[in-house]
C-alpha angles and dihedrals in degrees: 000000000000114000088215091050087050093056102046082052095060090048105050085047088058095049093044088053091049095044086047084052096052086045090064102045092044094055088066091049143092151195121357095349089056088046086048090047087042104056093042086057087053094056088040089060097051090055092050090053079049093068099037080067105058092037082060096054098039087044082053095052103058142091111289102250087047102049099051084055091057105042092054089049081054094050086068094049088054097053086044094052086041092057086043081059091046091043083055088052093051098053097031091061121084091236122042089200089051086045087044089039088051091041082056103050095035079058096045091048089052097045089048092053089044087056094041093043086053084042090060089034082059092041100059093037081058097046090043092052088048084053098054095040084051089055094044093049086045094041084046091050089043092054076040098067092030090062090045090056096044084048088049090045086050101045098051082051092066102039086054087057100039082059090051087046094053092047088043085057086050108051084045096049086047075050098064092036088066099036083056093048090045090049095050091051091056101049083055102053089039089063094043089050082050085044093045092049105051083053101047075047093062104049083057107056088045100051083055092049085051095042081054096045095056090042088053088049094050099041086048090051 
C-alpha cells in the first residue's frame, strides 16, 4: 500500500473522530457557542473533503490491484464524511423534526428517481430487445421469400428439363422407329439383290449351255 495514501488516511481518520466529536457536543448547544462549533465542523469538513481528494488521486495512480483496494476503502470514507455532512444539517437546522422531515423526503426522492430512472433503463432494454426481435423476424421473413422464390426458380428449371427430356424421349424413340424401318428395308433388298443373283445367275449359265450346245452342233455336221 502507498505510504502517502496511508498518511492522508490517518489523518482523515483523525479529523472524522474529532468532527464526530464536535457533532456531538454542538447538538447540545445553543446560541453563539452551537454557531462557533458549528463553524469549526464545517472547516473541519472542508479539510476532511481535502483529503478525500488527494486519497482519490494517490489511490489513481497506482498499480491495478492496488488501486481497486484502495478506492473502495475510499468509498467508505466518502459515505462517512457524507454523514458527517447530514449529522451538520441536522444541527445546523432550527428544528431537528423539520431537519429529520427534509432528510425523508430528499431520500425518498432519491430513491424514487433511482427506481424511475431502473424503470426507463428497463424500458429501453425492453424496447432495444423488441427491436431486435422485430429485425430478426423481418430479417427471417425476408431469407423466407427469398427461399420460395429460389424453390419456385427450381422447380420451373425441372420442369423445363423434364420437358427436354420427354421430347428427347420422343425424337429417340422416332429414332428407333426409323432405324427399324430402315432395317427392314435393307434386309429386303438384301434378299431381292440375292434373289436377284442366283437368277441372273441362271440365265447365264443357261445362255452359255446354249452357246455350247450350237457350237457342238456345228463342229458334228
Amino acid at each position: 500500500m502507498s505510504q502517502v495514501f496511508e498518511g492522508y488516511e490517518r489523518q482523515y481518520c483523525e479529523l472524522s473522530a474529532d468532527l464526530t466529536k464536535k457533532c456531538t457536543s454542538a447538538s447540545i448547544l445553543d446560541g453563539e457557542q452551537k454557531k462557533q462549533k458549528v463553524s469549526e465542523i464545517k472547516a473541519g469538513l472542508d479539510d476532511a473533503e481535502a483529503l478525500i481528494r488527494k486519497m482519490d488521486l494517490e489511490a489513481r495512480s497506482l498499480q491495478p490491484n492496488v488501486k481497486a483496494a484502495l478506492l473502495a476503502k475510499l468509498r467508505e470514507y466518502k459515505s462517512d464524511l457524507n454523514n458527517l455532512k447530514i449529522e451538520v444539517k441536522r444541527i445546523t437546522s432550527a428544528n431537528a423534526n423539520l431537519a429529520a422531515r427534509d432528510e425523508l423526503l430528499e431520500s425518498g426522492m432519491s430513491d424514487a428517481m433511482m427506481a424511475s430512472g431502473d424503470q426507463r433503463q428497463r424500458l429501453m432494454m425492453s424496447t432495444e430487445r423488441l427491436n431486435q426481435s422485430s429485425d430478426r423476424i423481418r430479417q427471417g421473413r425476408k431469407v423466407m421469400l427469398e427461399t420460395e422464390e429460389l424453390g419456385v426458380s427450381i422447380l420451373q428449371d425441372l420442369h423445363q428439363q423434364r420437358q427436354s427430356l420427354l421430347h428427347a424421349h420422343d425424337t429417340l424413340h422416332g429414332v428407333d422407329d426409323n432405324i427399324s424401318r430402315s432395317k427392314k428395308i435393307l434386309t429386303t433388298m438384301s434378299r431381292r439383290m440375292s434373289r436377284n443373283k442366283w437368277i441372273i445367275g441362271s440365265i447365264i449359265a443357261v445362255l452359255v449351255l446354249a452357246i455350247l450346245l450350237i457350237l457342238y452342233f456345228k463342229l458334228v455336221h
